[in-house]
N, C-alpha and C positions, 0 to 999 in steps of 0.2 A: 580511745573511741568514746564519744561523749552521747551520748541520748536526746540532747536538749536542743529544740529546733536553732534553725540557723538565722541569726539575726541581722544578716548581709540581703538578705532575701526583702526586697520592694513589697511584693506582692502580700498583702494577709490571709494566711492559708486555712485561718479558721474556721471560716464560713463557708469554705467547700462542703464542710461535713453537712451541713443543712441541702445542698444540691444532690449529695451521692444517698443520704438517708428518704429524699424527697423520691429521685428516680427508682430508687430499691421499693420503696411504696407504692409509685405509678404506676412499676413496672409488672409487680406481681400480679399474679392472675388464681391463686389460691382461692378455694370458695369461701374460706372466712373472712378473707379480706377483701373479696370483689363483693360480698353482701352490702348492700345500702346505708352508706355514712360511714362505713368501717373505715376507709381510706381515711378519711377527714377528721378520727376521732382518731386514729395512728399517728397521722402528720401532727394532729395537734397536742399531742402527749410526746409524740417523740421531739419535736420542737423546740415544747417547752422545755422538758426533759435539758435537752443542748443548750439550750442557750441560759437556761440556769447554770450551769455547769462551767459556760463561758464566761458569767459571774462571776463563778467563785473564783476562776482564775485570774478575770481582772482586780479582783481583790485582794489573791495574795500578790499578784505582780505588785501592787503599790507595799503592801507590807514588807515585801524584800528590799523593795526602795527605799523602805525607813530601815533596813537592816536587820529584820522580826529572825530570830533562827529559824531554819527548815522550812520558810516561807516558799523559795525560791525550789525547792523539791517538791511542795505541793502543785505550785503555779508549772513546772513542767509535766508532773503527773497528768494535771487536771486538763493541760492544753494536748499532750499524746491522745491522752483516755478519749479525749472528745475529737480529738482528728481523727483518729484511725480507729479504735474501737466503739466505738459509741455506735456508728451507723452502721454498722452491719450487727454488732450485738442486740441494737434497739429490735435491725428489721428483722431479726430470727427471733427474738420475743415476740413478736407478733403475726412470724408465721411459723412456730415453732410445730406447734399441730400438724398442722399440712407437709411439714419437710419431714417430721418422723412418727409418719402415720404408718398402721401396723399395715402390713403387703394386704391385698383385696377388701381393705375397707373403703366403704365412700358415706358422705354426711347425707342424710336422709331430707329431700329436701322437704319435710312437710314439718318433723318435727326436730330436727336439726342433731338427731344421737349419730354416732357414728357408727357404723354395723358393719360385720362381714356377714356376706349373702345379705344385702338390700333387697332384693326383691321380694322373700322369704318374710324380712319385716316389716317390709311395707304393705304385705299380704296379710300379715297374721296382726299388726297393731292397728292399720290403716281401713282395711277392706279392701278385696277387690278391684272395688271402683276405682282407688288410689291411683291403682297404676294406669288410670287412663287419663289422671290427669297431664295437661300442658308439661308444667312443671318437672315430674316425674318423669315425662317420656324425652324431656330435653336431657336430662341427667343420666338414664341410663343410656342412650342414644352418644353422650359426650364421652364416657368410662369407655371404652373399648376391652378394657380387663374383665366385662362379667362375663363367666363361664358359659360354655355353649350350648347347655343347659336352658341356663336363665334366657339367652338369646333366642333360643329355638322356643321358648313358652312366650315369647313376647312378639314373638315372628306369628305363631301361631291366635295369639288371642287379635294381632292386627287384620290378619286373614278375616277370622270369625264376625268382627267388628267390620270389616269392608263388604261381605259376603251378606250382613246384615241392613246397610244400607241398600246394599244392589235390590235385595229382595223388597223394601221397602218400597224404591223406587218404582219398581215393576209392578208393583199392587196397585200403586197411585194410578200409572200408566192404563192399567187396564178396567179403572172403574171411569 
């Protein structure tokens, strides 16, 4: 059994890996990598990354072809590593965070730490008002894990916040 790709094969199978490391990147939906240009700075490190690497392999290819030793074990190395490990190894380095993040944490979307009980720190670091922001009420609204707790104080402060307006409006109505 031989390891080294099959050289009967028309097709160049190289450059697949730039298609599956690409869709691995588009695909995610992880908050550190849907944050703004994070994709773009991914694709473009992990890219380069590949196609340096397809460098070096077209470089020992030619060195085997002058007959260099151990040439010819790099240049298969180099072309496996970059076929098959490379784009899934790339795209868990850069969602490594998100895949083994510790159970009931979420990334705080104001100041970006990652916390168990978010609401708790976003009370105590943030103020208050925090949790009324856009932002915040998109994020815990998205988590479906915060405890019911947390849910039933935010069920509650929307209450407080609607019953606020109502009243508001009523005042207006009647001058």
């Amino acid at each position: 059994m031989t390891l080294a790709p099959d050289p009967n094969i028309a097709l160049y199978p190289s450059t697949f890996n730039l298609i599956t490391f690409t869709a691995l990147i588009l695909a995610t939906q992880s908050p550190r990598i849907s944050r703004k240009g994070a994709k773009i700075k991914a694709l473009a490190i992990g890219l380069t990354l590949m196609m340096l690497v397809e460098v070096i392999h077209g470089l020992f290819q030619v060195l085997a072809d002058f007959g260099v030793g151990h040439a010819l074990e790099v240049m298969y190395a180099a072309q496996i590593g970059n076929q098959y490990f490379l784009p899934f190894g790339l795209w868990l380095v850069f969602v490594y965070i998100d895949v083994f993040r510790r159970a009931g944490a979420h990334i705080c979307p104001i100041c970006g730490e990652e916390k168990v009980g978010i609401i708790e720190h976003i009370k105590t670091k943030h103020g208050e008002k925090a949790l009324k922001r856009e932002d915040v009420r998109t994020m815990l609204e998205a988590h479906k894990s915060i405890n019911v707790v947390e849910r039933l104080h935010l069920l509650v402060e929307t209450a407080n916040r609607l019953r606020k307006k109502l009243e508001l409006m009523l005042n207006r109505k009647k001058e």
